[in-house]
C-alpha positions as CSV (number, residue, x, y, z in Angstrom):
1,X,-34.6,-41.4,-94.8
2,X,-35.8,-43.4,-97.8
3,X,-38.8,-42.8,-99.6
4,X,-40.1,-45.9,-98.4
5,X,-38.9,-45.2,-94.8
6,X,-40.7,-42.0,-95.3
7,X,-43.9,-43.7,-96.4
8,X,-43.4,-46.3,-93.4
9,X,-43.6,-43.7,-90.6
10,X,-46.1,-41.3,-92.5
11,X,-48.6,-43.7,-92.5
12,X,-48.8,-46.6,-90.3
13,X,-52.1,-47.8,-91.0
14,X,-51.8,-48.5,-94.8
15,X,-51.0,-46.9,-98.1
16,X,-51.3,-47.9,-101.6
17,X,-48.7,-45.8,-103.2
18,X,-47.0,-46.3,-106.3
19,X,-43.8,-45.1,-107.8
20,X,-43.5,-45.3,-111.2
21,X,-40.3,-43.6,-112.9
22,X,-40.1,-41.0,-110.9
23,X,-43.3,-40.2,-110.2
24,X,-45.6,-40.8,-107.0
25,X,-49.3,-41.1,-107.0
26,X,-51.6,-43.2,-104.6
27,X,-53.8,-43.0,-101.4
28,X,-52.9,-43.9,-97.5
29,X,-55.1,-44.2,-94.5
30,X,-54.3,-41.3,-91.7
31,X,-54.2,-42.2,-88.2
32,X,-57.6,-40.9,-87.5
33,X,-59.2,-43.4,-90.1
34,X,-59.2,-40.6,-92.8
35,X,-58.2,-40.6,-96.4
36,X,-54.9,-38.4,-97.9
37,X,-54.2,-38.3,-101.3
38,X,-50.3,-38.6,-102.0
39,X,-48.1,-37.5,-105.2
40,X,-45.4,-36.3,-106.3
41,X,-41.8,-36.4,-107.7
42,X,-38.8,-38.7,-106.6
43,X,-35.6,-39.5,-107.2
44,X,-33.8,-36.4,-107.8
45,X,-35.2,-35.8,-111.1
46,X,-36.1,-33.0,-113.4
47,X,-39.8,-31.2,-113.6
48,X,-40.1,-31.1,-117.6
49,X,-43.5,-30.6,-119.1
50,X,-44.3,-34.7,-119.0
51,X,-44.0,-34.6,-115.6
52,X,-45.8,-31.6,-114.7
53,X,-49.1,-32.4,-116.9
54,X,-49.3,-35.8,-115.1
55,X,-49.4,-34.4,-111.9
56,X,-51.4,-31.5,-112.2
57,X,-54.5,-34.0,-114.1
58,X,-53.5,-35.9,-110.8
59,X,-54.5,-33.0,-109.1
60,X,-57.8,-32.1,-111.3
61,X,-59.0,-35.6,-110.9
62,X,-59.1,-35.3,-106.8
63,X,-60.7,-31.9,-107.2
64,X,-63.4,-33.5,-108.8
65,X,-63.8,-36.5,-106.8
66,X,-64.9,-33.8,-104.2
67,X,-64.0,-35.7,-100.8
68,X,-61.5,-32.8,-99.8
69,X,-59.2,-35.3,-98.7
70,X,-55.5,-33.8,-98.1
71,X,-53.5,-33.8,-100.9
72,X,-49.4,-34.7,-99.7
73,X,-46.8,-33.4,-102.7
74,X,-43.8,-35.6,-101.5
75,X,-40.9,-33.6,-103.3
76,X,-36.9,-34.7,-103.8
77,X,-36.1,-33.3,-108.0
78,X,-33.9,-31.2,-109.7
79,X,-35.2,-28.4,-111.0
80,X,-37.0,-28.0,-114.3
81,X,-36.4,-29.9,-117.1
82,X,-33.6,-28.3,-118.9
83,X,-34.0,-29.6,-122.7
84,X,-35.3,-27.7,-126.1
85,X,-38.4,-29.7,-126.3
86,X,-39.9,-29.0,-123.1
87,X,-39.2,-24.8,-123.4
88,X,-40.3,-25.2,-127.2
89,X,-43.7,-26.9,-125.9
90,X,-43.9,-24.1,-123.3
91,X,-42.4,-25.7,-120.0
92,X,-43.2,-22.3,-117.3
93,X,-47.0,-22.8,-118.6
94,X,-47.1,-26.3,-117.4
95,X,-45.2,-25.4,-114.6
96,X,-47.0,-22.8,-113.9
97,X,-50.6,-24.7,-114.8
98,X,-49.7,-27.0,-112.0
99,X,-49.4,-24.7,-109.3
100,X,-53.0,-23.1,-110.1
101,X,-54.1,-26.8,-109.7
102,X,-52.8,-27.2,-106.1
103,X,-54.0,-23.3,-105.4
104,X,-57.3,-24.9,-106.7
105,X,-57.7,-27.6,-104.6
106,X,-56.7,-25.8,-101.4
107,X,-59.6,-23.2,-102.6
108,X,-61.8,-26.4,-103.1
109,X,-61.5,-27.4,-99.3
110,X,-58.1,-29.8,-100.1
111,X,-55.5,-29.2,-97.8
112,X,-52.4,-29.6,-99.1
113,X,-49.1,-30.1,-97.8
114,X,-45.4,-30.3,-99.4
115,X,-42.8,-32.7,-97.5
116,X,-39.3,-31.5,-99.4
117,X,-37.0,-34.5,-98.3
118,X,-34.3,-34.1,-100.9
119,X,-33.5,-31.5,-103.2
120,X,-35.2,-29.4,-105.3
121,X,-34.6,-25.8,-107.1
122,X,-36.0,-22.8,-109.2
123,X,-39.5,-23.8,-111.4
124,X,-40.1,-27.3,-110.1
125,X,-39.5,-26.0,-106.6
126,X,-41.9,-22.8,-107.2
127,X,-44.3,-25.1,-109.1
128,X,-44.6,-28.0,-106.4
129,X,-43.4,-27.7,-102.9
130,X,-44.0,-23.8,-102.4
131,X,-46.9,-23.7,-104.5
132,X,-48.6,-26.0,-101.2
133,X,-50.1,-24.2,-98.6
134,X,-48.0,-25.5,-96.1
135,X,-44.5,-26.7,-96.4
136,X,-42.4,-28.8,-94.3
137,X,-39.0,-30.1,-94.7
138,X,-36.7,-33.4,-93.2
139,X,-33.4,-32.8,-92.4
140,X,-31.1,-32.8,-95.1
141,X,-33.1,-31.6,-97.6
142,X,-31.5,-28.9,-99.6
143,X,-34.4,-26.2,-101.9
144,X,-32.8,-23.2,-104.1
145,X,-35.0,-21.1,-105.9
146,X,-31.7,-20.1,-107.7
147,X,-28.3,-21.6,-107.1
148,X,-25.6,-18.2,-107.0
149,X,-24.0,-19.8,-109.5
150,X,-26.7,-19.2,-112.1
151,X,-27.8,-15.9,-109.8
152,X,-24.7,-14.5,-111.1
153,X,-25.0,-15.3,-114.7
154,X,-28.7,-13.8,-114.1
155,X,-27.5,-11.0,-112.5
156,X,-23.9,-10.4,-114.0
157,X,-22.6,-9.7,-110.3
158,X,-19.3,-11.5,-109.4
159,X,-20.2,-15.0,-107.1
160,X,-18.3,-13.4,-104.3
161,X,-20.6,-10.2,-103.9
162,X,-23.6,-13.2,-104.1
163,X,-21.7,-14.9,-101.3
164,X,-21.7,-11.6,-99.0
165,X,-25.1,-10.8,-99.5
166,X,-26.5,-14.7,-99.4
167,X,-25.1,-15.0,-95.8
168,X,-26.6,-11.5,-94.6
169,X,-29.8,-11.6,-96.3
170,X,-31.9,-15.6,-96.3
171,X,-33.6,-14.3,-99.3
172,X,-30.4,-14.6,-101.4
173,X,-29.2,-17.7,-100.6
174,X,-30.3,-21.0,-100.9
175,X,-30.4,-24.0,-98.5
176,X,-32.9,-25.2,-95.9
177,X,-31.8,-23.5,-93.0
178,X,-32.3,-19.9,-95.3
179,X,-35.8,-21.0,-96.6
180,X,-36.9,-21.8,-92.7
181,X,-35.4,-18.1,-92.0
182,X,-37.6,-16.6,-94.8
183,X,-40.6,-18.3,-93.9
184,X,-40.9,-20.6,-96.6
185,X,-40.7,-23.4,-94.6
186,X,-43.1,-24.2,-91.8
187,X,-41.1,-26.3,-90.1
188,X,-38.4,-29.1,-89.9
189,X,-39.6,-32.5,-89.0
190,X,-37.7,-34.6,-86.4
191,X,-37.0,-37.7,-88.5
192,X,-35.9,-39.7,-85.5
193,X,-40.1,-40.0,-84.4
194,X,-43.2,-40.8,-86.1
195,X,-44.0,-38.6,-89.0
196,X,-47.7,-39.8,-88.6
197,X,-48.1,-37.1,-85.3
198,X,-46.2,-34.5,-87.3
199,X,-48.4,-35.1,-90.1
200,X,-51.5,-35.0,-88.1
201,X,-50.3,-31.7,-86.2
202,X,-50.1,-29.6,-90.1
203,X,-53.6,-31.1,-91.1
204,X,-54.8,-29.7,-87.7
205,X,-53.8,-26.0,-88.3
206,X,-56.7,-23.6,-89.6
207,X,-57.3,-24.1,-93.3
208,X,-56.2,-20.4,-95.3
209,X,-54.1,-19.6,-92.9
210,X,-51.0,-18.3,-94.6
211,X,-48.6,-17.3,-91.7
212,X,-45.3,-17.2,-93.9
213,X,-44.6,-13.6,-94.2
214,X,-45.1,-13.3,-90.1
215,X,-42.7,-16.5,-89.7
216,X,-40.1,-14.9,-92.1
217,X,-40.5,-11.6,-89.9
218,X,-40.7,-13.4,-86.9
219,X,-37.4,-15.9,-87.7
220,X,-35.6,-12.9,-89.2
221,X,-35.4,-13.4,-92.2
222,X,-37.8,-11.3,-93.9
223,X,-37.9,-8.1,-91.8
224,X,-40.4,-5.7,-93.8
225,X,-42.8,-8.9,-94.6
226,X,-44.9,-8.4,-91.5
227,X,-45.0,-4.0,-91.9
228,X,-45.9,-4.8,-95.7
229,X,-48.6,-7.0,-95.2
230,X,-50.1,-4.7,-92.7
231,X,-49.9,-1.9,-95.0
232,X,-51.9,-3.9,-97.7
233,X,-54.6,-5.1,-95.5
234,X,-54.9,-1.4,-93.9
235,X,-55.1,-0.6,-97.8
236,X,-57.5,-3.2,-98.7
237,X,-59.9,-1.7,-95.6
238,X,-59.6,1.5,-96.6
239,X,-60.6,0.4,-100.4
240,X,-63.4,-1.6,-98.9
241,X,-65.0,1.3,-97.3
242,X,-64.8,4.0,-99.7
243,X,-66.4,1.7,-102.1
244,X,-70.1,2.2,-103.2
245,X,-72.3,-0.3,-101.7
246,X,-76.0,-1.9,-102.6
């Protein structure tokens, strides 16, 4: 699907959405009458520090407007900007300053929602789609948190040995079906009906609810999530009551 196809079947009763360069930023009318902010990057292009500033003020500004409408981050980039300006002018702390901002505005009663429909990889993924509370995908969008060509570089293990351990363990490897496996994806929409009802169906889910590590236990693809985030809330209860009170 285009992005305007996209846009189309999202939102049926309206949007005013701009795309300028390769950047999204606008409003659109849900089917219930209610507001949703929507942003984000297009066009299979590159997260550098220009970018990221933009949308995270993006993100500031609907924090402080205070209507707590959903915030959309419609996704399809490369990954981060790869040039000596943006790491000399610090390009992980604007990546990493725009991920606090869409932590924020889910905090501040925002609910906000990543659609990945084309690519994306490593800091711009991180910093945008998984740094959403709640990530969907369409078909034939392709996220890598690290490609194993650059995993082996990282790691200095031959691409083979990557190759074995990326198709027994979904944390290794990259692709959509792997980040649905781990949990990192909510879901898959059918992009043969109306997104609007898909749409609808995400915003309707319990705000804070942050089910990924039981979906990547649950889908197999991240066994001890589950046992590990028992053990830290069993922790956390334990801490709580030994702790002095008044």
């Amino acid at each position: 699907m285009t992005l305007d196809d996209i846009l189309a079947s999202l939102f049926p009763n309206g949007s005013k959405i701009a795309t300028t360069g390769a950047m999204i930023a606008g409003q659109a009318i849900l089917p219930d009458g209610g507001r949703v902010h929507v942003l984000g990057i297009t066009q299979g292009q590159p997260l550098g520090v220009d970018e990221a500033i933009v949308l995270a003020g993006r993100v500031i500004e609907i924090v402080k407007s205070g209507d707590r409408a959903p915030i959309l981050v419609l996704v399809d980039s490369a990954s981060q900007r790869m040039s000596k300006r943006d790491e000399l002018l610090g390009l992980s702390e604007y990546l990493s300053h725009l991920a606090k901002t869409l932590l924020l505005a889910e905090a501040e009663g925002h609910r906000t929602v990543g659609l990945l429909y084309g690519g994306s990889a490593a800091g711009a993924f991180i910093a945008t789609a998984l740094a959403t509370a709640t990530l969907v995908a369409l078909p034939g969008a392709h996220p890598a948190v690290m490609d194993l060509p650059s995993m082996a570089r990282v790691t200095k293990l031959p691409i083979d040995v990557l190759k074995a351990k990326a198709e027994a363990t979904p944390v290794f490897a990259p692709g959509l079906d792997n980040m649905v496996q781990t949990g990192g994806i909510h879901a898959v929409w059918d992009e043969n009906t109306p997104l609007a009802p898909q749409l609808a169906a995400v915003l309707q889910r319990p705000q804070g609810q942050d089910d990924r590590a039981r979906l990547g236990a649950e889908r197999g693809g991240r066994r001890k999530a589950a046992e590990i985030a028992d053990r830290v809330v069993t922790l956390a209860a334990a801490a709580h009551q030994g702790a002095p009170h008044g």
